[in-house]
C-alpha positions as CSV (number, residue, x, y, z in Angstrom):
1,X,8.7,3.6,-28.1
2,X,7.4,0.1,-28.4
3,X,10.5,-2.5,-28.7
4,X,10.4,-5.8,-30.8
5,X,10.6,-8.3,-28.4
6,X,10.6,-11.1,-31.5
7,X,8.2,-11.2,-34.8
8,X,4.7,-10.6,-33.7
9,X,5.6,-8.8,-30.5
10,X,6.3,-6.0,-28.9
11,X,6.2,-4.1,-25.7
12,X,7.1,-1.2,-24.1
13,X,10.0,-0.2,-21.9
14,X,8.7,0.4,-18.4
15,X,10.6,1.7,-15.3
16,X,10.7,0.4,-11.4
17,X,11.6,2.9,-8.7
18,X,15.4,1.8,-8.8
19,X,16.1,2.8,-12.6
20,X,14.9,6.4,-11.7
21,X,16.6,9.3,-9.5
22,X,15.1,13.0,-8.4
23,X,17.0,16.2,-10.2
24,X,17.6,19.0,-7.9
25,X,16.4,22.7,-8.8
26,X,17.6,25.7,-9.0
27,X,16.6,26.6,-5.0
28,X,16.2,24.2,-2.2
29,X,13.4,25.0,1.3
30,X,14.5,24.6,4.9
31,X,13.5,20.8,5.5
32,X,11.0,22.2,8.2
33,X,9.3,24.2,5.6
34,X,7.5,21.1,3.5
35,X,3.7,20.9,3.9
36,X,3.2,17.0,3.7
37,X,-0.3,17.4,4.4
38,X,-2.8,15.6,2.1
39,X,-6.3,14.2,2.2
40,X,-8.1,11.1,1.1
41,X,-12.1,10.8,1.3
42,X,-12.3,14.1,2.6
43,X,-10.0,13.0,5.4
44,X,-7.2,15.4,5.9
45,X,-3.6,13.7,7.1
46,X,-0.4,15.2,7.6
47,X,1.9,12.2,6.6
48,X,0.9,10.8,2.9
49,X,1.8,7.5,4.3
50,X,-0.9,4.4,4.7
51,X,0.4,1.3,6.3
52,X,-1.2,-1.8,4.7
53,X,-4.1,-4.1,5.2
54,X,-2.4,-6.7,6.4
55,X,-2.1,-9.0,9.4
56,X,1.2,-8.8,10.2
57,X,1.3,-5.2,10.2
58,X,-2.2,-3.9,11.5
59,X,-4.0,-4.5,14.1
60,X,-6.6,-2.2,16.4
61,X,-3.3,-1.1,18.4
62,X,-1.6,-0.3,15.3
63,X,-4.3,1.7,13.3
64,X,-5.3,3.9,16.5
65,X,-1.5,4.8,16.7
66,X,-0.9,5.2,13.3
67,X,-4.3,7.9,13.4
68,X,-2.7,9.5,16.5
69,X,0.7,10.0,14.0
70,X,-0.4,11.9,11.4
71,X,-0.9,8.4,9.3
72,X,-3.1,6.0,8.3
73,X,-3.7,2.5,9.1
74,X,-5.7,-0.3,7.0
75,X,-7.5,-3.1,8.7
76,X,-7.9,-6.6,7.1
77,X,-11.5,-7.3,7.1
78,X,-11.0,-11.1,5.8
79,X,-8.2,-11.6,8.3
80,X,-7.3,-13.1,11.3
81,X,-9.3,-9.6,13.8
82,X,-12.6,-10.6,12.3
83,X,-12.2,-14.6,12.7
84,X,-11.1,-14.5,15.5
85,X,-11.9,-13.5,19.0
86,X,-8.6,-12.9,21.1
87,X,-6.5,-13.1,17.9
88,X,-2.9,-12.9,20.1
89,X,-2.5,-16.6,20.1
90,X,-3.2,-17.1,16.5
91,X,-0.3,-15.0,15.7
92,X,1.4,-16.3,17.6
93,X,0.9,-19.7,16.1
94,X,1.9,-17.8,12.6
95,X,5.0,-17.0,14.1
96,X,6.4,-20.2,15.3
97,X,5.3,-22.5,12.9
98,X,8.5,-23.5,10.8
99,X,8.5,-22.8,6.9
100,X,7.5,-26.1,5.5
101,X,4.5,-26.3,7.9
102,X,3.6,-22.6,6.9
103,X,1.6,-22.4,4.2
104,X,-0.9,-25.0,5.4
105,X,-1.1,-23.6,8.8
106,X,-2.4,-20.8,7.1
107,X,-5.3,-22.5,5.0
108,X,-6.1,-24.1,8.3
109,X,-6.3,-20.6,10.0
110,X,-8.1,-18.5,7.7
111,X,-10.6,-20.9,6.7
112,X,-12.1,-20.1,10.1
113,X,-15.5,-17.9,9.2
114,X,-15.5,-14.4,9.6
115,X,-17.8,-13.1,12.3
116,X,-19.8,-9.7,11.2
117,X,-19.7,-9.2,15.0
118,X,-16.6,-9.0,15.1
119,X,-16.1,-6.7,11.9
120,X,-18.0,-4.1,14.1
121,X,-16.1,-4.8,17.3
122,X,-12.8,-4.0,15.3
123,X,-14.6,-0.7,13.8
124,X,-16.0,0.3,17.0
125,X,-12.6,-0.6,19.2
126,X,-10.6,1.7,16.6
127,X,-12.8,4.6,16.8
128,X,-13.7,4.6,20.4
129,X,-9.5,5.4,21.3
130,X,-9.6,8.0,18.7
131,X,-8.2,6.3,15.6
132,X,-9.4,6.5,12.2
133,X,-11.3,3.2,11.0
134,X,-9.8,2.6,7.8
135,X,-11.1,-1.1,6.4
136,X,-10.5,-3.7,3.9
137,X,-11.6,-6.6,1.9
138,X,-12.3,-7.8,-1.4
139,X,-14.5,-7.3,-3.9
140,X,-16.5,-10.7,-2.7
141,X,-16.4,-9.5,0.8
142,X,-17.1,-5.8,-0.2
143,X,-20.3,-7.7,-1.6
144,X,-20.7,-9.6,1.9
145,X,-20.1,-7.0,4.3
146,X,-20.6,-3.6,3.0
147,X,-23.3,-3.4,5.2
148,X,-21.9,-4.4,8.3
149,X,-19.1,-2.1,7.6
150,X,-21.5,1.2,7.2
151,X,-23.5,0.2,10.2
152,X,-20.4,0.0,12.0
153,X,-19.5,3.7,10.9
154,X,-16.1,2.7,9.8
155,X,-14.5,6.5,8.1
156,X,-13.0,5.1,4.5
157,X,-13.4,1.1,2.7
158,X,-10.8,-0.2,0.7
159,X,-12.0,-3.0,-1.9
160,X,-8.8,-3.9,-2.5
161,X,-7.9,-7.5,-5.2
162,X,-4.6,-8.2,-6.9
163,X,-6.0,-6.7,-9.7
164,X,-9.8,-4.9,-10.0
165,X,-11.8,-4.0,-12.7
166,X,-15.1,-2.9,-14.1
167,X,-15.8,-5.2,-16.8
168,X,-15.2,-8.6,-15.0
169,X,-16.6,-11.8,-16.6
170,X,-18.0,-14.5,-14.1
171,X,-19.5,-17.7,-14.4
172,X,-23.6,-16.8,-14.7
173,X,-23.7,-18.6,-11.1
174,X,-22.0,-15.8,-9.8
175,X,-23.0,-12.1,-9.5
176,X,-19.7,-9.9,-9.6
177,X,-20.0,-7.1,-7.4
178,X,-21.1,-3.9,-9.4
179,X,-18.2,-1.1,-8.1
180,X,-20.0,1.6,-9.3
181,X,-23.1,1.0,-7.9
182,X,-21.4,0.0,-4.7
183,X,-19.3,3.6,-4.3
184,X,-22.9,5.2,-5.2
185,X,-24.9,3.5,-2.2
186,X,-21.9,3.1,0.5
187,X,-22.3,6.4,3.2
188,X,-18.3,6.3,3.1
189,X,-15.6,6.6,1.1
190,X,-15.0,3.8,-1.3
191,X,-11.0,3.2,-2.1
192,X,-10.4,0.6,-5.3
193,X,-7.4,-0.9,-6.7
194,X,-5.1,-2.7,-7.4
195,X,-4.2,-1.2,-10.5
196,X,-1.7,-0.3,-12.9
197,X,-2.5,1.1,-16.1
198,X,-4.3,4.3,-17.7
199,X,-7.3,3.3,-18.5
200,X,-8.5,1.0,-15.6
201,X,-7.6,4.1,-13.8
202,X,-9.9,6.1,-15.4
203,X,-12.9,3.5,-15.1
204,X,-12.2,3.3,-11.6
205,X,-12.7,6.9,-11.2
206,X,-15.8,7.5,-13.3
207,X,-17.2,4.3,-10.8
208,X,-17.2,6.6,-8.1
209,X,-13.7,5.8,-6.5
210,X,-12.5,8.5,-4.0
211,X,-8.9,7.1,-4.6
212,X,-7.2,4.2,-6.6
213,X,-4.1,1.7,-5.4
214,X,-1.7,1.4,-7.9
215,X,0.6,-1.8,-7.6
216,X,0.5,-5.0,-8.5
217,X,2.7,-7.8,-7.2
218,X,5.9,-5.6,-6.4
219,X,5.4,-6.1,-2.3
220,X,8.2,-8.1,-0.7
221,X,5.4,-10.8,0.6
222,X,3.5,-10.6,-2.3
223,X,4.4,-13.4,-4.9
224,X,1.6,-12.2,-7.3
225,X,4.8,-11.6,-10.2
226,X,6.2,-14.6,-9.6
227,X,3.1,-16.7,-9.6
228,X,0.6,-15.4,-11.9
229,X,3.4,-13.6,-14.3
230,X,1.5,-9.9,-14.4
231,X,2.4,-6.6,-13.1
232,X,4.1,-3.1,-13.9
233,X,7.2,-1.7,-12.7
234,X,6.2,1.2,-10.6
235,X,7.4,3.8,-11.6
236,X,5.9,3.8,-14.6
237,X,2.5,1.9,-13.3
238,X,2.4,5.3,-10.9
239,X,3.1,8.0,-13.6
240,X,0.4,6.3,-16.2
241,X,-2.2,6.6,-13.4
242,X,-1.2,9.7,-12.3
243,X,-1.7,11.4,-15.8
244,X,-5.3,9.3,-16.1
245,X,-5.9,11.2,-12.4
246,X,-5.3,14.9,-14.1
247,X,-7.5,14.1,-17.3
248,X,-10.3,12.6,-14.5
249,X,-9.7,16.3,-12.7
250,X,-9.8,18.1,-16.2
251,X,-13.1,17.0,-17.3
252,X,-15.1,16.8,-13.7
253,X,-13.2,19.3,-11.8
254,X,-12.7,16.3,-9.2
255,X,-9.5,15.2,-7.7
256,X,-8.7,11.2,-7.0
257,X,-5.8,10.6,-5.0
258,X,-3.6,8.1,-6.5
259,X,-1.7,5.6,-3.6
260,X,1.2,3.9,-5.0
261,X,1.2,0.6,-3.3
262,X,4.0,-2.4,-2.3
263,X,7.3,-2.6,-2.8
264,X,8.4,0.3,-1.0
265,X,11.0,0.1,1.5
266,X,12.9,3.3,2.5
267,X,12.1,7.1,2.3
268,X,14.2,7.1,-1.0
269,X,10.9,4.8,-2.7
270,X,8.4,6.8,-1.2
271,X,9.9,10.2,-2.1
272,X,10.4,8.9,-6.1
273,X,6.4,7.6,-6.3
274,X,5.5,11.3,-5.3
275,X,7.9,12.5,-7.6
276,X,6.4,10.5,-10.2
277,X,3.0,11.5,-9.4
278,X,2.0,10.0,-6.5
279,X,-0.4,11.5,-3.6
280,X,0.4,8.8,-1.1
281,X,2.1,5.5,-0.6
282,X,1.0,2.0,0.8
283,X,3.7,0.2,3.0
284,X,4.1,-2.9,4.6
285,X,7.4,-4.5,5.6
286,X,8.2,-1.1,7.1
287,X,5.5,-0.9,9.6
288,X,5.9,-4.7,10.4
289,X,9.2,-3.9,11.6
290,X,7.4,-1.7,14.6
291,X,7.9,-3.2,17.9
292,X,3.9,-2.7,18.2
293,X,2.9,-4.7,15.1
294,X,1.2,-7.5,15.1
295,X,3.6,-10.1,13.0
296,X,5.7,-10.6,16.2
297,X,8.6,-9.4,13.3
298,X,6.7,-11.3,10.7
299,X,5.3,-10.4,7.3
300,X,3.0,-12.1,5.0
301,X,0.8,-11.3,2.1
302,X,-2.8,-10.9,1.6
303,X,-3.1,-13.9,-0.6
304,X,-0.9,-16.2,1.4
305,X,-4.0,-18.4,3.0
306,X,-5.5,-19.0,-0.6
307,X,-6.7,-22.3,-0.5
308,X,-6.4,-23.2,-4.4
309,X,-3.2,-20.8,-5.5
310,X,-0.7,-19.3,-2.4
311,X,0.3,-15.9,-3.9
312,X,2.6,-14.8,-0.6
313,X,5.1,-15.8,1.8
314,X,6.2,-14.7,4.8
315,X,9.6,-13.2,5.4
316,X,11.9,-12.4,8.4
317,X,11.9,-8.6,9.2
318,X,12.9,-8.5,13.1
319,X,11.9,-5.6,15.0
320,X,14.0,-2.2,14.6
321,X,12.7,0.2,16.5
322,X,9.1,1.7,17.4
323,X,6.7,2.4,15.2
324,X,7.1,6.2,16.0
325,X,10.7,6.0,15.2
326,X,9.6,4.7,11.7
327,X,7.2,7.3,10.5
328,X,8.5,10.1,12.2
329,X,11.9,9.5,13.8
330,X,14.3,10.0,15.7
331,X,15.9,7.7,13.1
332,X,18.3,4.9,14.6
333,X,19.3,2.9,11.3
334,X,21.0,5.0,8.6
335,X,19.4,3.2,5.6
336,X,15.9,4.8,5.3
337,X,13.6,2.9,7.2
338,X,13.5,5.1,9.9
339,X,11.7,8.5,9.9
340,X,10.1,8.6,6.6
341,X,8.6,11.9,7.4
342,X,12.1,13.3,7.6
343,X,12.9,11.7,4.4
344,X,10.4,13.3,2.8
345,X,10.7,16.5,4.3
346,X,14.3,16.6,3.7
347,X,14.1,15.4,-0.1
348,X,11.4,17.8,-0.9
349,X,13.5,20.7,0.9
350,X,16.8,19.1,-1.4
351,X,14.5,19.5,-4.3
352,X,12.9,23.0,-3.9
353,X,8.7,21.2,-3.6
354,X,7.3,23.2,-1.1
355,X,4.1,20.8,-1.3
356,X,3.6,17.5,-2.5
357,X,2.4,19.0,-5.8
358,X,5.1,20.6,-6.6
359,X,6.9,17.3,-5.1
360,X,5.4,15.6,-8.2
361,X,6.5,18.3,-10.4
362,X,10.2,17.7,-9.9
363,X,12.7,16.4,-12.7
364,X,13.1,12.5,-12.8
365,X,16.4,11.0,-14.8
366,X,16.5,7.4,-15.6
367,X,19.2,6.3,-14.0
368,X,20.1,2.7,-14.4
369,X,24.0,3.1,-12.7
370,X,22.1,4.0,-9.6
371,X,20.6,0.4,-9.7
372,X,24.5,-1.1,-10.0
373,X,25.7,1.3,-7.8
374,X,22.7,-0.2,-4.8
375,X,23.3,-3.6,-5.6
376,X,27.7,-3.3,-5.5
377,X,26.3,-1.3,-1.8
378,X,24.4,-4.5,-0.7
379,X,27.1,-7.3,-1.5
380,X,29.6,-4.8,0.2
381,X,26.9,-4.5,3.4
382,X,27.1,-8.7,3.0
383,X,30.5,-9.1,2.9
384,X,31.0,-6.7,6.0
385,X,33.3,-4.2,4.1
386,X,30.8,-1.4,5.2
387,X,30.8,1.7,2.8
C-alpha cells in the first residue's frame, strides 16, 4: 500500500533485514541434515556464500582458499592485483596512511593503469592452486577486458556497477557496453548487478545474465546511500527480485540465481536474505576480518578511489580469527560472525528447510521490536553491562 508522503507524493513501505524475523514450523531437522549446496554458472558450491570483489578482502590467497572452502571468492579486476605488480606494499601504504590523507592516497593509487598482463597472471595464479577464478569489473572495463579475461580462462565474470541497466543513455561520444550482446559472445558465465527492483531484474535476465546482485549502497564501506541518495532496503530489494527470478523460470524454464549483496554482517543477515528469497549472499567486512585478507584489518569500498565523486570509506575491522573459522567455524566470538555455515545450518534445522528452497519458503514476520531490542543490546555491549 503506497503511503502519502505529502501532496503529489507517495511511496511505498520497504523493509531492511532488521525489521524482519524467521517463524519456526511445525518440525525442526538435525542441524547436520541441511543441504547448503547451490550452483551459480553451472558451478556447483556447497556454501551459498561469495565474498566480495574487493581489495581489502580478496586477493589470489584469499579466492584459492575461499574455492578450497566450499565458497567463493571475487577478484577486483580494476584494483590494486592488476595495477600492480607485487601489490603487498601498496596495501600496505592503504593501511597506514592516516584518515585525512586517505582518500587522496587512494586517487593517487588507483590511477595507476591496469596491466592486461597482469589480469591474466591473477587468473592463471588462482587456477593453477586449484581455486576458482571468479572476476570483476565494470561495465567500462567489462568493455575493455572481456577479452583478456576469456583468454585467460577465468570460470565466471561479474560486471558489477552501483547500479546496471539495459537502457543506459550516454553521451554519443561514448558507446555503452551492450550486456546482452556481451553475455551472448563471452565463453563464461556473465554475473550482472547491482540491482534492486523487479523489473531491471527481469531485463537483466532476458540479457543473458546467469545470475543478478541485488544491493545497492547498504555495504558498511559503501557510501553510495549517503552520497548519491538511492537504494532499497534489503529485504524488500531481495524478495522483489526473487519473485521477478520465478516469473523469468516460469516462462523459459531457466533458473537465475539471485545474490543478495552488502550489508550483511552475521549469520542472522544471511539466513533472513535466503529466507526472503535469496540463493546466495555477497559479503565483505566479514571476510576482511580473516587473518589472511588482504586489508591488513581494513575495509574499503569499490568506489572509494573515484577521482570526481568518493562513494566509500574505509573502516576499522581488526582481525578476529581465520578465515576458516569464519565460514565454517569452530566459532570463537558469540555474535555471528564466526561460522556462517553453522548459522545457517542451524537456522534452517530451527526452521524445518531441509534445502535452501524450502529455506526461502519459510514464514517472515515484520518485526520492528527486534530492531529496538538490537540497538538497547549494542549501547548495553558499549557501556560494558554485557547481556
Amino acid at each position: 500500500m503506497d503511503i502519502l508522503i505529502g501532496r503529489g507524493k507517495t511511496a511505498r513501505r520497504a523493509y531492511g533485514i532488521d525489521e524482519i524475523a524467521l517463524v519456526p514450523g511445525t518440525r525442526t531437522i538435525d542441524p547436520s541434515l541441511p543441504d547448503t549446496s547451490w550452483a551459480i554458472g553451472g558451478i556447483e558450491r556447497e556454501i551459498p556464500i561469495i565474498a566480495s570483489a574487493m581489495d581489502g578482502v580478496v586477493d589470489v590467497k584469499m579466492a584459492v582458499l575461499l574455492s578450497k572452502l566450499g565458497g567463493l571468492g571475487v577478484l577486483n579486476l580494476e584494483g590494486i592485483q592488476t595495477r600492480y605488480d607485487d601489490p603487498e606494499p601498496v596495501l600496505d601504504r592503504i593501511a597506514s596512511v592516516g584518515k585525512e590523507e586517505f582518500v587522496s592516497l587512494m586517487q593517487q593509487l588507483y590511477a595507476e593503469p591496469i596491466k592486461p598482463a597482469l589480469i591474466e597472471k591473477r587468473i592463471s595464479q588462482i587456477k593453477s592452486q586449484g581455486g576458482i577464478a571468479a572476476v570483476s569489473a565494470t561495465p567500462a572495463g567489462a568493455s575493455q577486458f572481456g577479452s583478456v579475461v576469456a583468454k585467460a580462462g577465468a570460470d565466471l565474470f561479474f560486471i558489477q556497477a552501483t547500479v546496471v541497466s539495459t537502457d543506459h543513455l550516454s553521451p554519443e561520444s561514448v558507446t555503452p557496453l551492450n550486456l546482452e550482446k556481451f553475455c551472448a559472445e563471452m565463453p563464461v558465465p556473465v554475473i550482472l548487478g547491482n540491482c534492486v527492483t523487479y523489473e531491471v531484474t527481469l531485463k537483466l535476465m532476458k540479457a543473458g545474465a546467469a545470475a543478478i546482485l541485488v544491493g545497492i549502497g547498504p555495504g558498511a564501506a559503501c557510501t553510495s546511500r549517503g552520497v548519491l541518495g538511492v537504494g532499497v532496503p534489503q529485504a524488500t530489494a531481495v524478495a522483489d527480485c526473487a519473485a521477478a527470478r520465478e516469473e523469468f523460470y516460469r516462462e523459459t524454464g531457466k533458473y537465475v540465481p539471485v545474490i543478495a549483496d552488502g550489508g550483511l554482517i552475521t549469520g542472522g543477515d544471511i539466513c533472513k536474505c535466503i529466507a526472503c528469497g535469496a540463493d546466495g549472499v555477497m559479503i565483505g567486512s566479514p571476510f576482511a576480518r580473516a587473518k589472511e585478507a588482504p586489508g591488513r584489518g581494513y575495509h574499503w569500498g569499490m568506489a572509494t578511489p573515484s577521482p570526481v565523486l568518493p562513494r566509500g570509506t574505509r573502516i576499522r575491522v581488526g582481525s578476529t580469527g581465520t578465515l576458516e573459522q569464519i565460514l565454517r567455524g569452530p566459532a570463537q566470538l558469540d555474535d555471528g560472525t564466526h561460522n556462517l555455515l553453522g548459522a545457517l545450518k542451524t537456522s534452517m534445522g530451527t526452521l524445518g528447510a531441509k534445502n535452501l528452497k524450502e529455506m526461502q519458503e519459510v514464514e517472515v514476520v515484520i518485526a520492528p521490536s527486534l530492531l529496538t531490542e538490537g540497538k538497547v543490546y549494542q549501547k548495553a555491549q558499549q557501556l560494558g553491562m554485557g547481556k
